[in-house]
C-alpha positions in Angstrom: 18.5 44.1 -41.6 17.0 41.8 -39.0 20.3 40.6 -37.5 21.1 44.0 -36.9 17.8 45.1 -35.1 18.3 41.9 -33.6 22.4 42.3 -32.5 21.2 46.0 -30.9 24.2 47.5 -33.2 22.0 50.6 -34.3 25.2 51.9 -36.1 24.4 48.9 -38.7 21.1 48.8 -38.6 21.2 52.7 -39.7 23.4 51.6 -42.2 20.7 49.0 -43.7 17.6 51.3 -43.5 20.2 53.7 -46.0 20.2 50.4 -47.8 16.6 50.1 -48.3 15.9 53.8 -48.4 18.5 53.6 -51.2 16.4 51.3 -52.8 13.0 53.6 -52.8 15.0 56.6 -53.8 16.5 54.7 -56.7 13.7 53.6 -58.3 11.0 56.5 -57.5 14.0 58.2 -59.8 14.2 55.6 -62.6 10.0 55.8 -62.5 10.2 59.7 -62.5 12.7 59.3 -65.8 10.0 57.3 -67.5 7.5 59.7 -66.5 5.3 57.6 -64.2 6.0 59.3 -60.7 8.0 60.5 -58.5 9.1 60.2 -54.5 6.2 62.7 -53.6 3.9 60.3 -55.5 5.2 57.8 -53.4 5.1 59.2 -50.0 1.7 61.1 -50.9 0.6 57.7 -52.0 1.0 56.1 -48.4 -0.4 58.7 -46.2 -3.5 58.8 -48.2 -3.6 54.9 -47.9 -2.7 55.2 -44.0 -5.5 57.5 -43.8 -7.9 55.5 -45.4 -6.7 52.3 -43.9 -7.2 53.7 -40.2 -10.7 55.7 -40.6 -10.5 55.0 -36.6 -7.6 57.0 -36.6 -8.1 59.9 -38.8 -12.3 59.5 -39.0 -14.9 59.0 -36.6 -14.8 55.1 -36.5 -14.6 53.8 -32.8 -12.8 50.4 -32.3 -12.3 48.8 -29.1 -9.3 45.9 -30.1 -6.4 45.5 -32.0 -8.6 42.4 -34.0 -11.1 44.5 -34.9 -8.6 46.9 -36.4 -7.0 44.4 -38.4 -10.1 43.0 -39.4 -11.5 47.0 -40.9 -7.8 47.0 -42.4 -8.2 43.8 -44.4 -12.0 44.7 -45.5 -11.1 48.2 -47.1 -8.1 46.9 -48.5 -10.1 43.9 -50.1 -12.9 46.7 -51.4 -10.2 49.3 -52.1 -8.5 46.2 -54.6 -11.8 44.3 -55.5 -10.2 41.1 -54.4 -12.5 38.1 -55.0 -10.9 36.1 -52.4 -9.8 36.2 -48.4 -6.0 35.0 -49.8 -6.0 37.8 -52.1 -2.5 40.1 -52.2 -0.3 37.0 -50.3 2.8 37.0 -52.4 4.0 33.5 -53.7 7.7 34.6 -53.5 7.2 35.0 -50.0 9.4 32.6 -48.0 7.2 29.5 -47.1 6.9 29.7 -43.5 5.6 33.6 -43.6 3.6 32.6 -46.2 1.9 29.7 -44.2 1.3 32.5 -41.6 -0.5 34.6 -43.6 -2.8 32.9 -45.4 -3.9 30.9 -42.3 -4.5 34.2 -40.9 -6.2 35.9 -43.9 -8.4 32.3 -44.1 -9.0 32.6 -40.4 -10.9 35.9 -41.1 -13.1 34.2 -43.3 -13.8 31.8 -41.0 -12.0 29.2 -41.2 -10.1 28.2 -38.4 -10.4 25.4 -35.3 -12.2 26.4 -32.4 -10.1 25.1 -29.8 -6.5 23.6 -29.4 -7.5 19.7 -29.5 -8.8 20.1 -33.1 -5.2 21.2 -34.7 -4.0 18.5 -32.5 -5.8 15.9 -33.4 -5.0 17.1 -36.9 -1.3 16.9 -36.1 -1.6 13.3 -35.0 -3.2 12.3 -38.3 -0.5 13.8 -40.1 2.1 12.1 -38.4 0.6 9.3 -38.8 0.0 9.4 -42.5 4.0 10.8 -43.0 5.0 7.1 -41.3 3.0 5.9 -43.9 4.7 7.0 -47.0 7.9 5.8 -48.9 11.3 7.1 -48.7 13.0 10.0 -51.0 8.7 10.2 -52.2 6.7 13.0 -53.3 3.8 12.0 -51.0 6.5 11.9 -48.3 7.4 15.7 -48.9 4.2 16.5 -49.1 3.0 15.0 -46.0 5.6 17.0 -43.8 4.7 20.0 -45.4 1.4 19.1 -44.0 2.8 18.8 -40.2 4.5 22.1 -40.9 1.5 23.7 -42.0 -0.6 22.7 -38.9 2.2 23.5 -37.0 2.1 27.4 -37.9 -1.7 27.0 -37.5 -1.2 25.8 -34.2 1.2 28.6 -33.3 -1.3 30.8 -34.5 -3.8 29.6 -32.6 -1.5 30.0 -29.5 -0.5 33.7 -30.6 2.8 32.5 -31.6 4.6 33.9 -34.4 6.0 30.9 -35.9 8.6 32.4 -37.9 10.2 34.7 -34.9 10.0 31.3 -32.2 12.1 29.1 -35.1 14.4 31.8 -35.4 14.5 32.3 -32.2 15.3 28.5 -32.0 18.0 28.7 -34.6 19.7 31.2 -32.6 20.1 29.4 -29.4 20.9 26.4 -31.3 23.9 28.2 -33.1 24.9 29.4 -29.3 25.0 25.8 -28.3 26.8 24.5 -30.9 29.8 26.8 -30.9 29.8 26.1 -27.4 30.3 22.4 -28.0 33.1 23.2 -30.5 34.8 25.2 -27.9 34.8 22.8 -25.5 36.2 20.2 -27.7 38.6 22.2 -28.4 39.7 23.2 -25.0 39.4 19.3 -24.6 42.0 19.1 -27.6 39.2 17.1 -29.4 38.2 16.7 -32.9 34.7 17.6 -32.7 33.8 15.6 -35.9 35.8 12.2 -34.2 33.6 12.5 -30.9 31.3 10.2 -30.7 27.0 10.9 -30.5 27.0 10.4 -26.4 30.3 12.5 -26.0 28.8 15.3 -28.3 25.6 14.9 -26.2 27.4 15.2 -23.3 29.2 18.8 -24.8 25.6 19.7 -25.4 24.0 19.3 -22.5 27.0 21.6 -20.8 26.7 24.0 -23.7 22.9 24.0 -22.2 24.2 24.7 -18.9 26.4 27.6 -19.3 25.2 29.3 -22.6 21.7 30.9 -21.2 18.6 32.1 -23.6 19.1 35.3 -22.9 23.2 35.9 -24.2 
């Protein structure tokens, strides 16, 4: 679904909300068989919560900024749940980097969280520093760049960054790049995998030239 919000092509990205509404329908169906609920339950269900959720909205609660919106959002989600901690309701089968996100973020309303830039920076530098200090193909090793990673997203969060759309972001212009190195090679009548690292440098840094961000 996201490389098709992300392509523009709104004829496939029709096709994959169908997908996902397939999903909903499917399964409010195979509840409804069992006699649990139905799709009314399910769409009553979240307008009532939407309601609750945004008293600002749909009650006589004045907020000012989007933080402060968020921050009523998590505190009667926590009492509507009677969640005994901040990190309460982050899935584990999340994917990693999300999940770094969001618990920073959930800890951050708690109060935990640097006060300025040079903190997570200085933080970074230890970790660096303690990664050189571990042994190849080690645990501690792995575990040490998950630390960098870790105050990485913390220090994209601190810089209002979404991590995960900047890397894929990244991934994207590097894929750009790269097929632009293959087809010069080829137009050179190269074998891209024979070229050596300062010719493939060289392909790369006219790739950069002529394959712009915003393709």
């Amino acid at each position: 679904m996201i490389d098709a919000l992300e392509s523009g092509d709104f004829s496939e990205f029709q096709e994959e909300l169908g997908d996902l509404l397939l999903q909903v329908v499917f399964h409010a169906r195979m509840a409804q068989e069992a006699g649990r609920f139905d799709i009314e339950d399910v769409i009553a269900g979240i307008n009532a919560k939407l309601k609750r959720r945004h008293p600002h909205i749909f009650g006589g609660v004045e907020l000012e900024t989007a933080d402060e919106v968020m921050s009523q959002w998590e505190e009667i989600k926590a009492e509507e749940k009677e969640r005994p901690s901040y990190l309460c309701g982050v899935p584990r089968s999340m994917p990693s980097l999300a999940m770094a996100q969001k618990l920073q973020a959930k800890a951050a309303r708690g109060g935990l969280a640097w006060p300025d830039d040079e903190g997570i920076l200085d933080k970074l530098a230890e970790e660096i520093v303690e990664l050189r200090e571990t042994k190849p193909h080690s645990r501690e090793r792995t575990e040490e760049f998950g630390d960098i990673l870790f105050t990485l997203v913390n220090y994209g969060r601190h810089l209002e960054v979404d991590t995960e759309l900047a890397l894929r972001s990244v991934n994207k212009k590097f894929r750009r790049r790269f097929a632009g190195m293959e087809r010069l090679a080829r137009e050179e009548q190269s074998d891209f995998a024979s070229l050596s690292l300062e010719e493939k440098e060289t392909l790369w840094n006219i790739a950069k030239e002529e394959i712009y961000d915003d393709d």
